[in-house]
C-alpha positions in Angstrom: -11.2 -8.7 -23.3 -9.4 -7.8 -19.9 -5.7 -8.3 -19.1 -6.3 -8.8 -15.6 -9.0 -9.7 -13.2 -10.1 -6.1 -11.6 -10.1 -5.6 -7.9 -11.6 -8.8 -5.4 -11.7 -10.8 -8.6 -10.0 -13.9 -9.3 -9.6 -17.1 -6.8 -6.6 -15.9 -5.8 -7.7 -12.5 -4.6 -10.6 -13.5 -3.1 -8.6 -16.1 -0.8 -6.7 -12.8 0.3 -9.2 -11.5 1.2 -11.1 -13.7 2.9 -8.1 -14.9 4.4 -7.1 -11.4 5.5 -3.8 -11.1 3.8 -5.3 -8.3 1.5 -8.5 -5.9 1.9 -9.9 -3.5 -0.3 -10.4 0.1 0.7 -11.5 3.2 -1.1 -10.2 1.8 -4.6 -7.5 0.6 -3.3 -5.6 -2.9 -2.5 -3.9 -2.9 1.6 -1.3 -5.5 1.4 -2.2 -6.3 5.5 1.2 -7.8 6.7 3.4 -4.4 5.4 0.6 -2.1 5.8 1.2 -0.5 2.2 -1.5 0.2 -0.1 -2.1 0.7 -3.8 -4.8 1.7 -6.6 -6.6 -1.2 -7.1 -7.3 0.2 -11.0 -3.7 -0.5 -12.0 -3.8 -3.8 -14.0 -0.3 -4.5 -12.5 -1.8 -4.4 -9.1 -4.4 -7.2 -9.9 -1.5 -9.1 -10.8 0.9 -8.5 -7.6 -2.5 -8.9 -5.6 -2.8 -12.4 -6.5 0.7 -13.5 -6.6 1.0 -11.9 -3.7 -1.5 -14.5 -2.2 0.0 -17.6 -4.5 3.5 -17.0 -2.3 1.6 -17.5 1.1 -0.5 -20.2 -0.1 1.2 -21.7 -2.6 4.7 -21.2 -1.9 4.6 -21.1 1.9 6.0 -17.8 3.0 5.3 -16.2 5.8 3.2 -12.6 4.8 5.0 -10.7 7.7 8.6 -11.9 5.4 6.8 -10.3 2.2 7.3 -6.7 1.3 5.7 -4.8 -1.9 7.3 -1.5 -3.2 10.3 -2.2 -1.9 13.3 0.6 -3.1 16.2 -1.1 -4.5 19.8 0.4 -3.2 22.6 1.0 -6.6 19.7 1.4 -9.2 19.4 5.2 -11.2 17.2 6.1 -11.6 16.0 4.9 -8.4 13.9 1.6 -9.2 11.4 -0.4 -6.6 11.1 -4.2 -6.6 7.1 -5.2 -7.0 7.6 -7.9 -4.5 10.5 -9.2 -2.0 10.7 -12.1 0.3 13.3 -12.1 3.0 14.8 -15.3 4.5 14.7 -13.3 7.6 12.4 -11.9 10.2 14.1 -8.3 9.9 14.0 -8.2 6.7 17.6 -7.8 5.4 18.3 -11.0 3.7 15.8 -10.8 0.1 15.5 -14.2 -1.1 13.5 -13.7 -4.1 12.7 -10.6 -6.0 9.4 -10.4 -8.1 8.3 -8.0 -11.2 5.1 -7.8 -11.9 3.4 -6.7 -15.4 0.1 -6.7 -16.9 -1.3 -9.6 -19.0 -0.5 -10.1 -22.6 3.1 -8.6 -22.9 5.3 -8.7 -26.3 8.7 -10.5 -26.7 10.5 -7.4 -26.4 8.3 -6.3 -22.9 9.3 -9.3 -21.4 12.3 -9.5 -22.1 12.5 -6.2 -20.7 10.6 -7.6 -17.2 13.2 -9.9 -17.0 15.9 -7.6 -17.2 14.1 -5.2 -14.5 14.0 -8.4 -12.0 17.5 -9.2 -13.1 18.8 -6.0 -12.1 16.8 -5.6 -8.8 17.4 -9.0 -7.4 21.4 -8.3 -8.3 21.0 -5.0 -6.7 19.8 -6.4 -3.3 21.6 -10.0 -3.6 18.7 -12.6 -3.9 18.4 -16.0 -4.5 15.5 -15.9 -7.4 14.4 -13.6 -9.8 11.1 -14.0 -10.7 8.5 -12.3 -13.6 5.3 -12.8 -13.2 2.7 -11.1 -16.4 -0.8 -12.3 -15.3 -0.9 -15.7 -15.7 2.6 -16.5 -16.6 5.8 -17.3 -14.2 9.2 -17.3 -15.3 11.6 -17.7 -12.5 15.5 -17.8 -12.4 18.2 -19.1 -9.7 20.2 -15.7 -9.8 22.7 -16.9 -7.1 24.0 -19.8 -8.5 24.7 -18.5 -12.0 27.1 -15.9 -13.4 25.0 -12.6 -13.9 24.3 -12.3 -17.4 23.2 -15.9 -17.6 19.3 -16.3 -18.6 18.7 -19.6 -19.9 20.8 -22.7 -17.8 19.3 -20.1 -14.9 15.8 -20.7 -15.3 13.9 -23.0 -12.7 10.6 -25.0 -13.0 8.6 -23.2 -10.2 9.9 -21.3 -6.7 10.9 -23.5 -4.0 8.3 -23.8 -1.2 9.1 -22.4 2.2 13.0 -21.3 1.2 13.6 -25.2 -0.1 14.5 -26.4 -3.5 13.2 -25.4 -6.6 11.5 -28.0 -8.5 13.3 -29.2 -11.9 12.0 -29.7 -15.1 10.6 -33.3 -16.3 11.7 -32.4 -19.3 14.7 -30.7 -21.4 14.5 -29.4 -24.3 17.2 -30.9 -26.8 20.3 -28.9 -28.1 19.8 -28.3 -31.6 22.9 -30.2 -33.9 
């Protein structure tokens, strides 16, 4: 069984493709709008490829406002964000902050994704944190809540196009 869908697999992928947002070269994955490209092998890359795609599509952001591998300022040893979307043409304003990991994680390995995004979209100031492990999102409003807070933090999906996030239909009871 695979964790991730290998190079120009999976819907999402493909659309990139086809759409032009991503081609394949020499093993490799070129994220078109940035110019930056990575080894296609890496099961993590099969996962950025596609939500990569899913925040053009699905989410509405412009590709040239998406960057991959981007270094994040205050972090030792020096750390690099899987994803960023600026609210900006140039770049300087990161809006949401992405780490991306492999399918099938443990409790402990995603708790320790979250952290990673925590700490990067602190570093650089964005709006949303977000962890994405093949199939799974878990996404958090970073700037509204104190910075250690992970659960009244959590949103239902990204906002589209730099709106609202979506809530949840339903909450989950306090226990007495």
């Amino acid at each position: 069984m695979r964790n991730a869908a290998p190079p120009g697999e999976g819907p999402h992928i493909q659309l990139g493709l086809k759409k032009g947002y991503l081609r394949e070269t020499n093993g490799h994955i070129l994220y078109v709008a940035c110019g930056k490209k990575y080894k296609a092998a890496d099961p993590e890359e099969s996962v950025r490829a596609a939500f990569y795609v899913q925040l053009i599509e699905k989410y509405q952001y412009p590709p040239e406002r998406i960057d991959v591998e981007v270094e994040v300022p205050r972090r030792t040893p020096s750390d690099y964000a899987d994803i960023v979307v600026y609210s900006d043409d140039q770049s300087k304003s990161p809006f949401i902050v992405v780490e991306c990991k492999r399918e099938g994680l443990s409790h402990k390995e995603t708790n320790q994704g979250i952290e990673q995004a925590f700490g990067n979209a602190n570093s650089v100031r964005a709006r949303y944190a977000v962890l994405v492990a093949g199939t799974t999102l878990i996404a958090f409003d970073v700037g509204a809540f104190r910075p250690g807070e992970r659960q009244k933090n959590v949103v239902a999906d990204l906002p589209i196009h730099y709106g609202k996030p979506r809530k949840f239909r339903f909450v989950k009871a306090d226990p007495d």
